[in-house]
N, C-alpha and C positions, 0 to 999 in steps of 0.2 A: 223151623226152629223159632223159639218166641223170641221179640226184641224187646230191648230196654228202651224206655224214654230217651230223645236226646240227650246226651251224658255234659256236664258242664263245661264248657271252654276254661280253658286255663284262664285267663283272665280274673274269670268270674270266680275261680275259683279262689283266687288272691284276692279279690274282695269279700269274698265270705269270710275267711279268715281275717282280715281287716276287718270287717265289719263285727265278728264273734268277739276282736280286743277289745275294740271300740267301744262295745256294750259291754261286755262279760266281765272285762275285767276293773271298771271304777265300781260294778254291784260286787265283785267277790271282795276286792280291797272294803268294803261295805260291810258284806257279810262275817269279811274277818274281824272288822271294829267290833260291831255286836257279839260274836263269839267270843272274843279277847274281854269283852265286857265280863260275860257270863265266868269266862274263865278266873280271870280275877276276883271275883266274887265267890266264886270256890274254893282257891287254893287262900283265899285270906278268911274263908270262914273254916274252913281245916284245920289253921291253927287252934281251934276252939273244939275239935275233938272231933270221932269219928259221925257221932250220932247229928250231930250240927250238919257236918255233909248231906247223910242223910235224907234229914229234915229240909234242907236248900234244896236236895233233889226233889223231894218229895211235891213240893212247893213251884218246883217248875214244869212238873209234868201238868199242875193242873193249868200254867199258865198255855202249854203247851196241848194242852184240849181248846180254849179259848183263842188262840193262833191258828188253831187246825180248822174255827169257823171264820175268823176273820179271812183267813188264806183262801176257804171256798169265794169270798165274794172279791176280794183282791183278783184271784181267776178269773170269777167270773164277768168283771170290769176289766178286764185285762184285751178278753175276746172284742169287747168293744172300742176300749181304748186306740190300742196298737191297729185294729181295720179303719176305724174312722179315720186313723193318723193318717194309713196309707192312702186313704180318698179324700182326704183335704178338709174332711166334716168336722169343721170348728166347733160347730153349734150343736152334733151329736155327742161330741168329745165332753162339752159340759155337761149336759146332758145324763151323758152314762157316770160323770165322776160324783154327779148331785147322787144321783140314788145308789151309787154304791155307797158310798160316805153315810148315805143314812142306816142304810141296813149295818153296815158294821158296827155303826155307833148304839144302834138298837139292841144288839146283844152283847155286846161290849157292855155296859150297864147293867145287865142281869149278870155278868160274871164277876162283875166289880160288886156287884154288891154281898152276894153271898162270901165272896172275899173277907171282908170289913166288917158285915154282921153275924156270918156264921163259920167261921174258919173250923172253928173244931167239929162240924157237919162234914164239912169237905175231906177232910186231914184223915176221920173215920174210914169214910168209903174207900182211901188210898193206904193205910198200913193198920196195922194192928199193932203196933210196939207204941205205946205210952211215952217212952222217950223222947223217941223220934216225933211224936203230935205236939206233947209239951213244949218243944224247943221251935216247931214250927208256927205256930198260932202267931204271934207275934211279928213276926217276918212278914207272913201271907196276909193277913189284915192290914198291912202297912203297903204292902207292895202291888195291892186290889187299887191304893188310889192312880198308880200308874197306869191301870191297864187302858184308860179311855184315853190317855194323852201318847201310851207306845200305839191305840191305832188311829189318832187322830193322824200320827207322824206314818203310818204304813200308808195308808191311803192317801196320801199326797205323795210320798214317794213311789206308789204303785205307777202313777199316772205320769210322775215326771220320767220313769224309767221307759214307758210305753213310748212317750214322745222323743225318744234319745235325748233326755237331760241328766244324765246319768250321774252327772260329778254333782249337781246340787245336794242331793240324797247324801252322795260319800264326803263332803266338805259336811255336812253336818251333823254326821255321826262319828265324827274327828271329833267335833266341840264336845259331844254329849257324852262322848269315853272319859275323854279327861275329864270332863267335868264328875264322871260318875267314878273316877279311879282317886281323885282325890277327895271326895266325898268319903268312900269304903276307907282311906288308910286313915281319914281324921275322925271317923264316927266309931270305924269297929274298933279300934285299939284305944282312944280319946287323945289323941296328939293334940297341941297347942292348947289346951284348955277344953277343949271343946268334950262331951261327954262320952265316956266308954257304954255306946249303946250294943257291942257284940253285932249278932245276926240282924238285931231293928234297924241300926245300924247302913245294914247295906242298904235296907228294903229303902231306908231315909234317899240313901244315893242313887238307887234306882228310879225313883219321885220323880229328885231334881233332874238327873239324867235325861228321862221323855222330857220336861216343860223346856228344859232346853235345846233337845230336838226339835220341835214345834218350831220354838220362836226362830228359830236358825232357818228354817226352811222358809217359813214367812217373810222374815228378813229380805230374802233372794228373791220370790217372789212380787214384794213390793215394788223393790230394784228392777222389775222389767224382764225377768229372766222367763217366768210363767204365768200369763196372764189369767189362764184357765180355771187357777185357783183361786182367783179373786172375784171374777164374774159370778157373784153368788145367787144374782136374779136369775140366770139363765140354768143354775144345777138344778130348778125346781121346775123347769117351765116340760113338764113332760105330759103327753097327753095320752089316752089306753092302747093304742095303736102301738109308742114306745114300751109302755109299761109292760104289756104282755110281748113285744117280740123280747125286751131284756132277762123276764123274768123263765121264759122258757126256753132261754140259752144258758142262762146261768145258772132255775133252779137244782139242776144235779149236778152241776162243776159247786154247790151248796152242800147238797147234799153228800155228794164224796165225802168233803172235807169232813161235815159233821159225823159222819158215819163212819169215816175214816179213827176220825177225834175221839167215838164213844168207844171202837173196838180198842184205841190204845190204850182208851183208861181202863178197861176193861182187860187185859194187857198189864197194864199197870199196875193194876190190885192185887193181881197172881202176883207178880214181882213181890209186890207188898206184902205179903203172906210168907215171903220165904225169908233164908236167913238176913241178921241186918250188916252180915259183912255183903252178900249178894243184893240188900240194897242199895247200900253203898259203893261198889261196885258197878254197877248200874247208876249211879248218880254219877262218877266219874265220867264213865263210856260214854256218855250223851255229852257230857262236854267236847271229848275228842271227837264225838262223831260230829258233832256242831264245827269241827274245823274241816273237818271234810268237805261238809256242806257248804263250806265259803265258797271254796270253788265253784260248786255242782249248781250253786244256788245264779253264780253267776251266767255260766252258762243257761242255765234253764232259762232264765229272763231273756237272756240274748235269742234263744231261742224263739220264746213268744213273742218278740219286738219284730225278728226277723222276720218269718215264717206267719203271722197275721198282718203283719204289715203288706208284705206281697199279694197274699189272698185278701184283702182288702181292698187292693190297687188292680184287683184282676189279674194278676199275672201267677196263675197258679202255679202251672209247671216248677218256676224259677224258686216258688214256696214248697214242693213236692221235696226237690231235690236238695234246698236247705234241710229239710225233717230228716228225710234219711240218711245224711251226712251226720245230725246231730245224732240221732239214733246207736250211731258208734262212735261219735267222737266223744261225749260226755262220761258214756261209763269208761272209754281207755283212757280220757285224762286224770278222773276221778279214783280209777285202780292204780296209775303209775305213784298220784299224790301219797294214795295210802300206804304201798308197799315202802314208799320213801320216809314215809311215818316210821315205819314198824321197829328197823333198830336204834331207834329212839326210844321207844314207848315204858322201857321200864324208867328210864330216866323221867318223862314225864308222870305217869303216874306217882313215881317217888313225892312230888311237887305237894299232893293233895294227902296226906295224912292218912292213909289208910294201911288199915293192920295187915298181918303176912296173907290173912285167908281172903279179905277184900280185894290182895292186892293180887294174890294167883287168879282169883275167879277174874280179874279184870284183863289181866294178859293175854288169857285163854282166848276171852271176847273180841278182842282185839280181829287174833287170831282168825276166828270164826268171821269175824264181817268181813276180812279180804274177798273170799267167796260171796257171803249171801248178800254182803250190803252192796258188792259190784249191779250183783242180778236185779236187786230194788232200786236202785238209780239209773239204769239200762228203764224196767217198766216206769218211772217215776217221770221221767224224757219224756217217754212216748206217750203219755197221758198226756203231760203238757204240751204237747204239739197238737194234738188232738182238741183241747181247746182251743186252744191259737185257732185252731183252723173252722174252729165253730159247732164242732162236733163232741159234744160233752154228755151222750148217757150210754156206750159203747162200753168207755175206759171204767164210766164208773161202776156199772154192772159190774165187768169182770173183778175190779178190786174188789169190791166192796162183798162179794160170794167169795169168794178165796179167804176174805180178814176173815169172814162171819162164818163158811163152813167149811172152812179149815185149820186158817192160822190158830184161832180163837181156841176151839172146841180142842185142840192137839196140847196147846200149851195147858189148857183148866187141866186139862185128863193128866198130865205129868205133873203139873205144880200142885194140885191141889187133893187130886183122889190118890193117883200111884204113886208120889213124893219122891218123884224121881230127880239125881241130882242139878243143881243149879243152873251146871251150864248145856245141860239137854232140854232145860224149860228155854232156853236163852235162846237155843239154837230154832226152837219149835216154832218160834215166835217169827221164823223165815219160811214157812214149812209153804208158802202159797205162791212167793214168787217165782220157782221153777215152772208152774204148770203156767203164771198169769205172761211168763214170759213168749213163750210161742204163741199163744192166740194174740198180744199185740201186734208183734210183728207181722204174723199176716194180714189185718187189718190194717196197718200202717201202710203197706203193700198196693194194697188195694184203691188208694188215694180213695176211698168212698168218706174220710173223716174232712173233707173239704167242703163246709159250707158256709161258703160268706154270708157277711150280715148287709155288708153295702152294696150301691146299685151297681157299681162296675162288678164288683166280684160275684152277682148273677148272673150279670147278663153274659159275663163270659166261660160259668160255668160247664154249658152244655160243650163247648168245643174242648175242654180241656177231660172232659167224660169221656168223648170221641176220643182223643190223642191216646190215652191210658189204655184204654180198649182194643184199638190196634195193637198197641204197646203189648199186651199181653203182661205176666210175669215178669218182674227182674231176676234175671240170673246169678246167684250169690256171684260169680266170676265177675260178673260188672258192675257188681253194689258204685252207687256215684262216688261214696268214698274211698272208693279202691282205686279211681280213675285220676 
């Protein structure tokens, strides 16, 4: 009969879970600020009519192709980050934060600018209704000059999450709400004198919002709290040996994301093709699903902090049995949050202005993610563990075939050639993560996605080959989280 790896001591098992609060929850209090951001910014541009939603959604998908590159290189700094933390490598730590900081800033640039000089280029490729482009041009031009100063503020917070600095990040995304919630009520409506700029408005408060992130992070920094960030000599001091082992960990946890980023807009533009209560509907849904993600978001960082931290410090094993703990703990916390959503949800969409048909097709959606959106945060995990652990063109293969010769091609065929209705385009648009869900987990399985970057996590890689080897198979009966 095959055996499992040593199963965890209780102990440790109390520290995992202390360790998961530890981290996961000042990033998800984090993630909610930013969401609650997003949110507010919705339901106060709703009062201005449906096609304004809309247009604000319209307007965040493309922010959210530009996040979906940044995000690849936050990953990909991530692997480095969180291992050098675990082996004490100060001087790799700046190291990997210099060149990720540059690459995100590099494209970050190119999306800022077609923001600001060509919005109604962008706004084309994402809908066809003239309304909806008119009312967003002005928004997106305005809110392009944020996008280099939200990833100035991601990449510093990437790094301080890596090192367990976790409340710096969430003390100053406290300042940058507020400062962006009373921004939105005194610009979009013109309170105290100040001008009734509508939807320009928020993009104004969105602005101020990042350069107050920044400074607040800086601030801390200054103060003693994160020295890493300010060693600016050392972010540059990398020689080819760095460059290329960095760039051939990172370049597909890159790639993902962009690939990931072009199928959604791709994705997106179907959406955009169909009716505009189903885009607006769809403008809604991603805000609530953005509160989902508070949580999932926290945990997942807890995850790559945890689980590269140990395969950094050599202690694989102890990072194996964190993965496959997270493996089920994140999609059962992430499913319980949402079913606890759901007899709420007419109450909240009621919030954002939307007509009777916007607001059935959104219910429905709701509906629909309890099942598919569990299954894509269950695969979503286990990617992320997969780079934690250094192992980054596995996960993205399989995504990345499933978006492209699946997901993709099923939603075009219903939304655009057989005009089938809305929320069977909606649903289509899950159609990859049943099948991507069993091939990760057996690769998960198989500890083969363990490959550190640092010298202790080589050198002790072969005996922890050996240990799995013996080990055989886990038996779903002694999954470590069952234990």
């Amino acid at each position: 009969m095959k055996r499992t790896p040593p199963l965890m001591p209780p102990e440790d098992r109390r520290n995992f879970y202390i360790s998961v609060a530890a981290i996961g929850l000042p990033v998800a209090l984090q993630n909610l600020l930013t969401t609650s951001a997003g949110m507010v910014d919705t339901i106060m541009i709703g009062t201005l009519g449906e096609n304004s939603v809309a247009a604000a959604g319209i307007c965040v998908q493309y922010s959210m192709l530009l996040l979906a590159a940044w995000f690849g290189f936050c990953n990909g700094g991530t692997i480095f980050f969180a291992q050098y933390w675990g082996a004490g490598d100060e001087r790799g730590i700046c190291r990997a934060y210099g060149i990720t900081f540059s690459c995100m800033m590099a494209v970050t640039f190119v999306f800022s600018g077609f923001a600001i000089f060509a919005p109604g280029f962008i706004l084309r490729l994402y809908t066809d209704k003239e309304a909806i482009r008119r009312a967003a041009v002005p928004y997106l031009r305005i809110v392009g000059l944020s996008y280099p100063l939200q990833i100035w503020a991601a990449a510093i917070s990437a790094l301080l999450r890596s090192i367990e600095k976790v409340k710096i990040p969430l003390f100053a995304s406290v300042v940058s709400l507020i400062t962006n919630f009373v921004l939105n009520w005194l610009l979009i409506f013109g309170h105290f004198g100040f001008p009734k700029m509508g939807m320009a408005g928020a993009a104004v408060g969105t602005v101020c919002a990042a350069a107050v992130n920044v400074l607040v992070l800086y601030i801390f920094c200054f103060r003693g709290k994160c020295s890493y960030i300010l060693r600016i000599r050392d972010h540059f001091k990398w020689d080819a040996a760095f460059i290329k082992e960095y760039f051939s960990r990172s370049f597909f946890v890159v790639c993902n994301e962009m690939l990931y980023g072009t199928g959604q807009l791709l994705i997106n533009i179907i959406i955009g093709r169909q009716s505009a209560a189903g885009i607006a509907a769809m403008a809604v849904f991603r805000v609530l699903e953005g509160i989902l993600f508070v949580f999932f978001g926290g945990l997942a960082n807890a995850s790559s902090v945890m689980v590269g931290k140990n395969i950094g410090a050599g202690k694989h094993m102890e990072g194996y049995r964190e993965a496959r703990r997270f493996t089920l703990l994140c999609p059962a916390i992430t499913l319980v949050i949402w079913l606890a959503m759901l007899p709420f949800s007419r109450q909240l969409l009621g919030l954002f202005g939307l007509g009777n048909e916007a607001l059935r097709y959104a219910m429905y959606m709701l509906l629909i993610y309890t099942v598919a959106g569990n299954l894509r945060s269950c695969n979503y995990i286990t990617n992320n563990i997969f780079r934690a652990g250094g192992e980054s063109i596995f996960g993205t293969t399989v995504e990345i075939c499933g978006l492209f010769f699946l997901s993709i091609p099923l939603t075009a065929a219903a939304g655009l050639v057989l005009h089938w209705p809305f929320l069977v385009v909606f649903l289509l648009t899950y159609s990859d993560e049943i099948i991507r869900i069993g091939i990760l987990q057996r690769y998960m399985k198989s500890g083969k996605w363990i490959k550190p970057v640092t010298g202790e996590g080589i050198r002790a890689l072969a005996a922890f080959r050996s240990q799995i080897a013996r080990a055989g198979q886990t038996r779903p009966a002694n999954h470590p989280f069952l234990m």
